[in-house]
N, C-alpha and C positions, 0 to 999 in steps of 0.2 A: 309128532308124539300125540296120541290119543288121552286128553284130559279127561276123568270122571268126572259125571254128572255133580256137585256138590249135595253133600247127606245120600250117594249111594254106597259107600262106604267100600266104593269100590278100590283098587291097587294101584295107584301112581306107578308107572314103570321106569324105572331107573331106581328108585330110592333102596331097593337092597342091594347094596354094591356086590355080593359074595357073587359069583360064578353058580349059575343055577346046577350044575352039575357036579358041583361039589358033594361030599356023602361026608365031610370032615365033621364028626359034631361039635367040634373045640372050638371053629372059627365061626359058625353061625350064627346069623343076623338073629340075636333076642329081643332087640327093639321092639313098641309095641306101634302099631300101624300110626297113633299120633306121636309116637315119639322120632318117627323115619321123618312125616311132615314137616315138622319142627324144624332136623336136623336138615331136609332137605331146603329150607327156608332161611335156614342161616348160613348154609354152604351159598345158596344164593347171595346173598348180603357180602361174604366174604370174598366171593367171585369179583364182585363189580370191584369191591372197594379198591381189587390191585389193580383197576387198569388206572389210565390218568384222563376218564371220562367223566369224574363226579363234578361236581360243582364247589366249590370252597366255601367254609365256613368261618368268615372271620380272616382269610388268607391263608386256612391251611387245612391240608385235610383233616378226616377224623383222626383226633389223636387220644392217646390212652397216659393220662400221668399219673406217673408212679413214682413216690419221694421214699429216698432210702439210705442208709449211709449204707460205707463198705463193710463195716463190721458185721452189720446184719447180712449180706451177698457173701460175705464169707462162713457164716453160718450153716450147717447143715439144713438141709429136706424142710420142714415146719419151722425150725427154730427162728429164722431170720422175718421179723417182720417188714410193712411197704406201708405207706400212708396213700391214700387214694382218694379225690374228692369225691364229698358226700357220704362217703362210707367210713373215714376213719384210719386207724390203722388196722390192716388183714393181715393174715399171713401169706408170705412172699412166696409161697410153694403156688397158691393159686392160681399166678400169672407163671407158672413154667412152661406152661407150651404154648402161651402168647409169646415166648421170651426165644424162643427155638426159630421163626420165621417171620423176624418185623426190623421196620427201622426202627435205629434206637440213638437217640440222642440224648449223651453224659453233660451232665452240668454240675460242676465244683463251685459247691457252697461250702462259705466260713463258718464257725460256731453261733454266728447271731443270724445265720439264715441268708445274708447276700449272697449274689451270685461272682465267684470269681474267677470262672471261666464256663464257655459252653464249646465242649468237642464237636465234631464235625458228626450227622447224621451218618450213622454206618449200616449197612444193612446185612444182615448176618450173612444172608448167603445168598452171592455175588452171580447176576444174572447166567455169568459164565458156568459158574460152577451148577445151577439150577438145571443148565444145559447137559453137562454131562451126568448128573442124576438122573437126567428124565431118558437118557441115551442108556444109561446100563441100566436102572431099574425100568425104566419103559411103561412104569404108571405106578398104582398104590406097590411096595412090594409084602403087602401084608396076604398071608397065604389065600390062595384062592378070589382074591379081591380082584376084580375088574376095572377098578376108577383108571382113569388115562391119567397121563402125569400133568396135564394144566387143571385138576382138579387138586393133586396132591401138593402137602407143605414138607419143607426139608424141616428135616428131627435131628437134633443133634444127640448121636448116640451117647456118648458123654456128654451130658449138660452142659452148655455153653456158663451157665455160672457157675459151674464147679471145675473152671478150666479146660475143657472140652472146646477142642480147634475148632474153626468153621473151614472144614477142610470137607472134598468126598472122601473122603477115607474117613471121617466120623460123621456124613450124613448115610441119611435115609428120607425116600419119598414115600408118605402115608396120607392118604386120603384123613380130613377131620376127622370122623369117629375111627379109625384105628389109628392116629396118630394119637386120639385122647386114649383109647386100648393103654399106650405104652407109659401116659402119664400117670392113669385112675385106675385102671384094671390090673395091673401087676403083671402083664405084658414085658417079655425083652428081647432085644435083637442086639446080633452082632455080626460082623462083617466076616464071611471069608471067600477070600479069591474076588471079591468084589460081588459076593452071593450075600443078599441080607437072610439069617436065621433067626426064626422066632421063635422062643420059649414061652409057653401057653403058663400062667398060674395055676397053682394045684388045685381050684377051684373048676376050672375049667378043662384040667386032662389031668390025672393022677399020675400018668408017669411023665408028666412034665417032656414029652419028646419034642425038641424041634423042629420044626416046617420052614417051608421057604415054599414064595408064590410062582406058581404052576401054568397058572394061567395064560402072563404077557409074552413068555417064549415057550410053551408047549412042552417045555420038558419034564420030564418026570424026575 
């Protein structure tokens, strides 16, 4: 891959995933050329972190804590808040598509804050199961997207904390920024025949028509 000069402000290739042949105007990359950078730089970051090639810090990898009871996980969308260090307590909607493709380890604390149990590390969605997402959707399946499937993350179409199985029948593989599309953008899919369908927000096609991606098996 041919690298630009640095300040000629020339195209990194790869960074717009869409299918150059696309004429869809719904699904178009509106990214601005440093905002592709960026995301192309954290998709890096994100790459390495899943193999088990980093080095430890402290004896474990990067990890993300999140302090929360169940009342608030039961909570709807914003309602439920998460305490987070150095930040406080946010809102628990924040971490939802962290919450879609990670280990996640439960620990039961009593009312004065001990710990009285720690569950076993679980990882939402089971190498196996990664396998047969990546075999029927066969990479991003967001319309027109090209990314291969070891670039995309499984999405749980019902929210996994709103009850939502970690099953394929409630995943979908989405490259980062169209898996963020279905958390931020008002984006939705749902499954049929094992065909993901994706409803655009009114903001982005006024008759709201569904698509499905075109690209990975050529079908129309």
């Amino acid at each position: 891959m041919l690298v630009p000069e640095p300040g000629s402000d020339a195209e990194l290739e790869g960074l717009n995933p869409i299918d150059p042949k696309s004429t869809d105007p719904a699904v178009q990359d509106r990214r601005t050329r440093g905002q592709r950078l960026l995301d192309g730089l954290i998709n890096c970051v994100r790459l390495a972190a899943r193999t088990d090639k980093l080095p430890l810090n402290g004896g474990l990898k990067s990890q993300l804590y999140l302090s929360t009871s169940q009342e608030d996980l039961d909570q709807q969308a914003a309602a439920g808040t998460v305490l987070v260090p150095y930040s406080g307590r946010v809102p628990l909607a924040l971490f939802e598509e962290d919450l879609c493709d990670a280990d996640v380890t439960q620990l039961l604390r009593d009312s004065n804050g001990g710990i009285l149990d720690v569950g076993r590390t679980q990882r939402l969605f089971t190498f196996a199961q990664r396998k047969i997402l990546a075999a029927r959707d066969m990479g991003c399946a967001y319309p027109d997207c090209m990314a291969p499937p070891q670039w995309a993350e499984a999405h749980h179409i019902r929210p996994w904390k709103d009850g939502g199985a970690t099953s394929v029948d409630n995943g979908v593989l989405c490259c980062s920024l169209h898996h963020h599309y279905l958390h931020e953008r008002g984006w939705t899919v749902r499954l049929v025949g094992g065909t993901a369908w994706f409803t655009p927000p009114y903001c982005d096609d006024i008759t709201r028509t569904e698509r499905r991606n075109t690209y990975h098996r050529g079908m129309s």
